[in-house]
N, C-alpha and C positions, 0 to 999 in steps of 0.2 A: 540442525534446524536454524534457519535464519529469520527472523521479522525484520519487515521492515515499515516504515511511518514515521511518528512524531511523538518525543517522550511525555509529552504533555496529555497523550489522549487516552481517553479512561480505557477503550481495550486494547492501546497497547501495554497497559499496567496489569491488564484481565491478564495479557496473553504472558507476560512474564511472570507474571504470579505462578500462571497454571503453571510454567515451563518447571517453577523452582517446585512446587508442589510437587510434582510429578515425576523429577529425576531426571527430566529432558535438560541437556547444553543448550543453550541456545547464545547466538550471536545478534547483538542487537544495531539494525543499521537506521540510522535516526538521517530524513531524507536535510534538515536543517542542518544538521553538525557536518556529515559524514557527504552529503551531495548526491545526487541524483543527473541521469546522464541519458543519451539518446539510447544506448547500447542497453542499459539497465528497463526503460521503458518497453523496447522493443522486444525485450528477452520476456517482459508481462504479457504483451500481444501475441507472444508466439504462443499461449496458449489460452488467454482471452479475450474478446472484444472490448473497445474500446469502451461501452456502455455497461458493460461490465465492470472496469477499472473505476470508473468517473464517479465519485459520490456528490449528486446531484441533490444534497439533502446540505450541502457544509456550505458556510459562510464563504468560500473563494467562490463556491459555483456561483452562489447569488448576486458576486460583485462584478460577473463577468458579463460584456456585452454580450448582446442578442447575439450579433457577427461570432461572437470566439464561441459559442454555446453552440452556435450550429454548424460551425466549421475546428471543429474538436481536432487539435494535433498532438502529436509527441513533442515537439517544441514547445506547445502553451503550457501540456504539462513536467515539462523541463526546468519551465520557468514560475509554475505555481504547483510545487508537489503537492499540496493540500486538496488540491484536486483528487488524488487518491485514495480509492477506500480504504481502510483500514482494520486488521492489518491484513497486509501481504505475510506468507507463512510460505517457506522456500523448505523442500525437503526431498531431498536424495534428487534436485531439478525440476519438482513438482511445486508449482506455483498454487496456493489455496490463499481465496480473498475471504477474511469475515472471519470473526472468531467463531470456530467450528472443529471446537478439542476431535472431538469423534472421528474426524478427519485428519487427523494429525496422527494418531497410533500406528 
């Protein structure tokens, strides 16, 4: 089990808690420390939409012009991971966005 995000966000601390609670390894990929890349984005698309990935509720969305909101790239979010819902939860190549234990089993 891999997450991936920002250690600072309350469900990535939810999603490591549960991990320890519950006996699950998990590997933790923090998109500031550790980096975020075109190939890493792409691999989230190949099984979600991009308005699916996009947390349009976070402080980055809201900074962003009108232009980058409505022409959404893998490069904008290359360049502002916070862009990203959280968490991503990667399991045997199964990509799940949003804390959702029950999906994780």
């Amino acid at each position: 089990m891999k997450i991936f995000g920002i250690k600072n966000c309350d469900k990535i601390k939810k999603t490591i808690l549960w991990c320890a609670k519950n006996g699950r390894m998990c590997e933790f990929h923090d998109y500031r420390v550790d980096g975020i890349d075109k190939k890493l984005v792409e691999s989230f698309l190949s099984q979600h939409s991009m308005e699916e990935l996009v947390n349009k509720r976070s402080t980055t969305w809201r900074k962003l012009s009108e232009n980058e909101k409505s022409n959404l790239s893998i490069d904008l979010i290359v360049t502002n991971p916070t862009l990203l819902k959280r968490p991503i939860v990667e399991i045997q190549g199964q990509y799940y966005i949003g804390y959702f234990p029950d999906k994780w089993v």
